[in-house]
C-alpha positions in Angstrom: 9.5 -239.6 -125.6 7.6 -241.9 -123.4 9.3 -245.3 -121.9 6.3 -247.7 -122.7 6.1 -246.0 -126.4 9.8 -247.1 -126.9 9.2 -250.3 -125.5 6.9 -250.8 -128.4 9.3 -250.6 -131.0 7.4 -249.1 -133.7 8.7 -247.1 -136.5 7.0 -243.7 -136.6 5.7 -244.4 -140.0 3.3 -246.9 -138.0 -0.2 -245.7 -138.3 -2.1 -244.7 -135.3 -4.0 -248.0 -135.6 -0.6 -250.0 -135.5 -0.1 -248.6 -132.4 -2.8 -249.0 -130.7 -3.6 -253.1 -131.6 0.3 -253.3 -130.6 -0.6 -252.0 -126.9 -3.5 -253.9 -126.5 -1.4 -257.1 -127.6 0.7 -256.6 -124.8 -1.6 -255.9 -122.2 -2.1 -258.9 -119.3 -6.1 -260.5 -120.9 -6.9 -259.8 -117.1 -5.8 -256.0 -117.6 -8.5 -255.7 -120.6 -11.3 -257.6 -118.9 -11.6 -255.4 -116.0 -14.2 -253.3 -116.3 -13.3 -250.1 -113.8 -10.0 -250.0 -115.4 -11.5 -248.8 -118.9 -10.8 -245.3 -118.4 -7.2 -245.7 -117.7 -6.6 -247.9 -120.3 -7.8 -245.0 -122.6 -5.5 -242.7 -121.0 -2.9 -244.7 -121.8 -3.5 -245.0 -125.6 -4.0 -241.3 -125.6 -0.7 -241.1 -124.0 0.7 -243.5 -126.6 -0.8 -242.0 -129.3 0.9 -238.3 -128.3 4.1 -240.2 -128.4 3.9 -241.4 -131.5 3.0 -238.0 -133.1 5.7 -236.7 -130.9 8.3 -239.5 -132.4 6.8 -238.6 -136.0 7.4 -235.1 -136.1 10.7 -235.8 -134.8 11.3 -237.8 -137.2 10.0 -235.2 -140.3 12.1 -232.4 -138.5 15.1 -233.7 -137.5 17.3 -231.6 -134.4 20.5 -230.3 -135.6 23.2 -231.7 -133.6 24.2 -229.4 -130.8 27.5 -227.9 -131.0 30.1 -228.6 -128.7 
């Protein structure tokens, strides 16, 4: 699961939209008002996003603990 997802601390019963206005809260004002950095910035809720579905099917299906 990604770092900066975790860093978040969402639940995975956060909808999508929770998780993205909770990014954009923490990004620097300077970070959103640049212009050429628009297309990373959507890479990185894309990346966000796929961690959160990631963390919510986790969550659904549960790994058995591995034996030992």
């Amino acid at each position: 699961m990604s770092r900066v997802y975790q860093n978040l601390g969402l639940p995975p019963e956060a909808s999508p939209l929770m998780v993205v206005r909770t990014a954009i809260r923490r990004l620097h004002p300077d970070t959103l008002a640049v212009r050429s950095w628009r297309e990373a910035r959507k890479r990185y809720y894309r990346e966000l996003l796929q961690a959160h579905a990631a963390a919510q099917l986790a969550d659904q299906f549960p790994q058995p603990a591995e034996a030992g």
